[in-house]
BALOBA-1460 file (C-alpha; in Angstrom, 3 decimals):
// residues 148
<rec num="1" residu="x" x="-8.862" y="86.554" z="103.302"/>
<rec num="2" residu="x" x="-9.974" y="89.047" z="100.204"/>
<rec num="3" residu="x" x="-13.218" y="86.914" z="99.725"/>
<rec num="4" residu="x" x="-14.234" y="86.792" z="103.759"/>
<rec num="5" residu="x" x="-13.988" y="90.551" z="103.594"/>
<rec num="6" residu="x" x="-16.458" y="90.277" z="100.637"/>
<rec num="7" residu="x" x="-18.638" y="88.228" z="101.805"/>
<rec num="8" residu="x" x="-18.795" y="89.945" z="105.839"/>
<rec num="9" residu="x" x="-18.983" y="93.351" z="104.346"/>
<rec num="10" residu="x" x="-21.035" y="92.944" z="101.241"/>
<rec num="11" residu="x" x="-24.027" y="90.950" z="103.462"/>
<rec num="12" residu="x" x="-23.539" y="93.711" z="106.355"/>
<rec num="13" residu="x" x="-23.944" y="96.571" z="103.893"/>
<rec num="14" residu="x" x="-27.111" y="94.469" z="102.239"/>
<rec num="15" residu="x" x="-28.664" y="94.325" z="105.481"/>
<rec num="16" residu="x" x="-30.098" y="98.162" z="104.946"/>
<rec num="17" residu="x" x="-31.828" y="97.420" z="101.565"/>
<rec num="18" residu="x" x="-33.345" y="93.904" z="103.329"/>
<rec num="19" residu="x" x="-34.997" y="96.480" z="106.171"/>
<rec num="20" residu="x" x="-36.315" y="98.964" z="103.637"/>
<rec num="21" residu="x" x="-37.884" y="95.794" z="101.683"/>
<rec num="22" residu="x" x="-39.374" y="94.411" z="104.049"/>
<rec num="23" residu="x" x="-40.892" y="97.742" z="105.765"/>
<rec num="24" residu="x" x="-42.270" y="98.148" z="102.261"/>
<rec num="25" residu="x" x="-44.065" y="94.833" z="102.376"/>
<rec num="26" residu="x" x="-46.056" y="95.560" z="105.939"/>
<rec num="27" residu="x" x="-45.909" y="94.308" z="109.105"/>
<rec num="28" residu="x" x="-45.224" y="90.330" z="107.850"/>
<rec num="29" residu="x" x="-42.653" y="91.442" z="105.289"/>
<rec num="30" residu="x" x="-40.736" y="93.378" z="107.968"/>
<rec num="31" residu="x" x="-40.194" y="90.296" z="110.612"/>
<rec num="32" residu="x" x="-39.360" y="88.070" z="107.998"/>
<rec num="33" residu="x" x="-36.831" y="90.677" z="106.202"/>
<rec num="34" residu="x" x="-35.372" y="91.033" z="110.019"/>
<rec num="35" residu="x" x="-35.445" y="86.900" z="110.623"/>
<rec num="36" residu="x" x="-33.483" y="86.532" z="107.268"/>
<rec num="37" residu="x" x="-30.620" y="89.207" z="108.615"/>
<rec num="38" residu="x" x="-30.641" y="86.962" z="111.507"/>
<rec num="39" residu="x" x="-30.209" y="83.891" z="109.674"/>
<rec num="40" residu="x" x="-27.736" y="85.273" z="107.323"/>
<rec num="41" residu="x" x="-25.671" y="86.985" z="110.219"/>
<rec num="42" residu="x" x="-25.175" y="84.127" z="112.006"/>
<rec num="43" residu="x" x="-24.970" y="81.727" z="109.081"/>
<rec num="44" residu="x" x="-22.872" y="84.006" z="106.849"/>
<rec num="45" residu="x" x="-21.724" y="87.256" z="108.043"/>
<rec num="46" residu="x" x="-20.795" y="86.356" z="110.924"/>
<rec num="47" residu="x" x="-18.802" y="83.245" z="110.410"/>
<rec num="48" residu="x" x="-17.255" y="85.508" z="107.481"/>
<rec num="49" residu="x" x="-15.725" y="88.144" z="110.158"/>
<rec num="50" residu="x" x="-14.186" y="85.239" z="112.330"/>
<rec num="51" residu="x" x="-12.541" y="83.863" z="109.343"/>
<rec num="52" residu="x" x="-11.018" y="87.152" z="108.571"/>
<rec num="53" residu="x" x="-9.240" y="87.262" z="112.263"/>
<rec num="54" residu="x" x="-7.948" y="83.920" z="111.635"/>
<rec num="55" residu="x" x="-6.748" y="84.349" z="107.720"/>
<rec num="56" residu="x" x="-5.432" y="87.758" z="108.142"/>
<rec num="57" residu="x" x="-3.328" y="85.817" z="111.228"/>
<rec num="58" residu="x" x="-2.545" y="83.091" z="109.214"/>
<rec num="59" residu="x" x="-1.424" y="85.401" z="106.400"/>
<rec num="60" residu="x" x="0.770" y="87.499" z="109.199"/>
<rec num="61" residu="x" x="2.364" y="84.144" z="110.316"/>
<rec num="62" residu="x" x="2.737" y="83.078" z="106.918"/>
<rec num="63" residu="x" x="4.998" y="86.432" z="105.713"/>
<rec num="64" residu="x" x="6.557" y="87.809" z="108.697"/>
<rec num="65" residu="x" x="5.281" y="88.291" z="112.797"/>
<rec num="66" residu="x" x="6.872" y="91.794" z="112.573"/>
<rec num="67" residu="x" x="3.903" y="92.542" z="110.318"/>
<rec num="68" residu="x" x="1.895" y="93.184" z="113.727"/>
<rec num="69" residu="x" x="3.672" y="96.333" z="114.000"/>
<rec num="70" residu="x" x="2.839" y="98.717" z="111.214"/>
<rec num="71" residu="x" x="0.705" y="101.406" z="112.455"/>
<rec num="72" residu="x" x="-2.487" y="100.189" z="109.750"/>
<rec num="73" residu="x" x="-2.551" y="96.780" z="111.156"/>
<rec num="74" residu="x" x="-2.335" y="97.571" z="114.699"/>
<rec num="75" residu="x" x="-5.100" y="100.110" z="114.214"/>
<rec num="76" residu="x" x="-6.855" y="97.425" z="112.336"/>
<rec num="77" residu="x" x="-6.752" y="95.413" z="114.836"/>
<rec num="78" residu="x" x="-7.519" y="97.579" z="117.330"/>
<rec num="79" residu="x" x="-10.571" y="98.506" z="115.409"/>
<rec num="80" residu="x" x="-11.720" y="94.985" z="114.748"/>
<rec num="81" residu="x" x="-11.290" y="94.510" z="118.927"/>
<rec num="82" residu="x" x="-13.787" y="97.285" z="119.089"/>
<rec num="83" residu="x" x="-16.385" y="97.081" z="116.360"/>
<rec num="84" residu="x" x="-16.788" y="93.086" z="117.926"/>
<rec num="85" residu="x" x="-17.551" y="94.609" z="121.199"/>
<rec num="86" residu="x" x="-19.643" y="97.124" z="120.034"/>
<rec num="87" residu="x" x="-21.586" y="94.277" z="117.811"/>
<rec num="88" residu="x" x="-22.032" y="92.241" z="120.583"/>
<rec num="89" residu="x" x="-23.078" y="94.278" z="123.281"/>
<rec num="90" residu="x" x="-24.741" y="96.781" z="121.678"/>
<rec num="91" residu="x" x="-25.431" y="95.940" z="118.509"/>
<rec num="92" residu="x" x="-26.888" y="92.962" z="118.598"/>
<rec num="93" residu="x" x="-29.048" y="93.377" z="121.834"/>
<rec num="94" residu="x" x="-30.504" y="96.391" z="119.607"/>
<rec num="95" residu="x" x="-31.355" y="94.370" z="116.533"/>
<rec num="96" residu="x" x="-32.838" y="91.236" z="118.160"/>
<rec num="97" residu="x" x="-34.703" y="93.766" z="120.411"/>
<rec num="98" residu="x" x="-36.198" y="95.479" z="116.943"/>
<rec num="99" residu="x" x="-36.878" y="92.077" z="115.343"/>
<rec num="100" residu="x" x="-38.890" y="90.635" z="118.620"/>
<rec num="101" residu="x" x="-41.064" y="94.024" z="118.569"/>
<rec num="102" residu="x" x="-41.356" y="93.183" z="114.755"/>
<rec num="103" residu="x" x="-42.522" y="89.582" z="115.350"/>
<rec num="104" residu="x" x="-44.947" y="90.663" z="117.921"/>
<rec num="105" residu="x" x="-46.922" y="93.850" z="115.657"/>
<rec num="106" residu="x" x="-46.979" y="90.843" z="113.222"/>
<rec num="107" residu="x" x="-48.991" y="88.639" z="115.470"/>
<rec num="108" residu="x" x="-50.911" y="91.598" z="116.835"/>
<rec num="109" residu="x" x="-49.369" y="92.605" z="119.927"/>
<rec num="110" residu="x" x="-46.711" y="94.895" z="119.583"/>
<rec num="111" residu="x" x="-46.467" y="98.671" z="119.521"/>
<rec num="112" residu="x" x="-45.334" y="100.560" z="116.560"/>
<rec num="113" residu="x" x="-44.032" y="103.417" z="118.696"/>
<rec num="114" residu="x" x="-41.675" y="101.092" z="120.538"/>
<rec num="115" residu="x" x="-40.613" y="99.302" z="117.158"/>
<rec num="116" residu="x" x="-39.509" y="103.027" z="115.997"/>
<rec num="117" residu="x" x="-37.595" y="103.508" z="118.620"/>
<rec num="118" residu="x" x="-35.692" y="100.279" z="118.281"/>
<rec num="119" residu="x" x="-35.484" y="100.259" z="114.775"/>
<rec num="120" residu="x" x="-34.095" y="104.134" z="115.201"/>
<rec num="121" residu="x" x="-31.357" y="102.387" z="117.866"/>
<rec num="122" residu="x" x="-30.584" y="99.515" z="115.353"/>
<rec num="123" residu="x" x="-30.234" y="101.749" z="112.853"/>
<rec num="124" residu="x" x="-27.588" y="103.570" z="114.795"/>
<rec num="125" residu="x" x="-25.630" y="100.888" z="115.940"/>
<rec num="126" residu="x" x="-25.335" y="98.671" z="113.198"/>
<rec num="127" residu="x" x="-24.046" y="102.136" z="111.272"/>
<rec num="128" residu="x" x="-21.476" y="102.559" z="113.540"/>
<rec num="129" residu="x" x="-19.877" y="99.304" z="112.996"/>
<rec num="130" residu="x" x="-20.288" y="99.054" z="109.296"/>
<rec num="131" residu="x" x="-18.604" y="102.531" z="109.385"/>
<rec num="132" residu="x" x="-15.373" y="100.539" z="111.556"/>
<rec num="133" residu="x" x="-15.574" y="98.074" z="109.106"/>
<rec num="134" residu="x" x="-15.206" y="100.060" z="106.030"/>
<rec num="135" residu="x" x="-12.346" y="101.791" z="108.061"/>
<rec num="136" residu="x" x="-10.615" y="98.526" z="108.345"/>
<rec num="137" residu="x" x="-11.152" y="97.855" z="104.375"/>
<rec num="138" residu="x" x="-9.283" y="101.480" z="104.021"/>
<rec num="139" residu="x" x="-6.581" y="100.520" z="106.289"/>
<rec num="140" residu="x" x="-6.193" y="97.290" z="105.241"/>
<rec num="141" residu="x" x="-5.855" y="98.634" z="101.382"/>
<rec num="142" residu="x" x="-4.334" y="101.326" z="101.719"/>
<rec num="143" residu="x" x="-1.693" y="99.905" z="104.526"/>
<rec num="144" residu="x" x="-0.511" y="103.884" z="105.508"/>
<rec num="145" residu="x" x="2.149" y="104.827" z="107.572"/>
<rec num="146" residu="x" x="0.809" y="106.419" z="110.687"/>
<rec num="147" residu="x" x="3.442" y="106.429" z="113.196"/>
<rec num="148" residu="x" x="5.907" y="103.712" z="112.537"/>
């Protein structure tokens, strides 16, 4: 369970310095730095985040069901519920958006103006769910008692 958080939030969080690596390297280094946060997202990341629904279950069937109702978990939960939604909807639409205006200035047909704004929206999004993520880490460390 300890290394899927790792791995999930340690490739989320090194998704940032992949962007400003590839924006340093033109319009080629960009789309590829945005196809290989695409590959390792759905290769890695993602795959990393399912596992830690279905460990941190395991590990609340393993020790005690009653587990599910301390305040940090349920928020934790609730949390996870939303930062998925948020990724999927949102999140995601934004990024593959920003990578397929990437691709095309690489082959000559985009528009930078339009890549700025979806880059900006990206930017945004994918911010707001590393933030719920690192709120989960918090919770899930520091386990505090809220209102039970």
């Amino acid at each position: 369970h300890v290394l899927g958080a790792v791995v999930a939030l340690g490739f989320s969080l090194s998704y940032a310095f992949w962007v400003r690596r590839g924006e340093a390297d033109g319009v080629e280094g960009r789309a590829f730095a945005l196809r290989t946060i695409s590959w390792i997202d759905r290769h890695v990341t993602t795959p990393a985040f399912i596992a830690q629904l279905v460990t941190g279950l395991l590990l609340v069937a393993a020790t005690d069901w009653d587990l599910l109702r301390q305040a940090w978990l349920e928020l934790s939960l609730g949390i996870y519920v939303l930062l998925t939604v948020l990724a999927i909807t949102v999140y995601g639409p934004s990024f593959r958006r920003q990578r397929g205006i990437a691709e095309a200035i690489a082959s000559g047909e985009g528009d930078e103006a339009d890549y700025d704004s979806a880059s900006t929206e990206a930017t945004t999004w994918g911010a707001i769910v590393t933030v719920l993520t690192l709120v989960i880490l918090v919770l899930m460390v520091w386990k505090p008692a809220l209102w039970n």
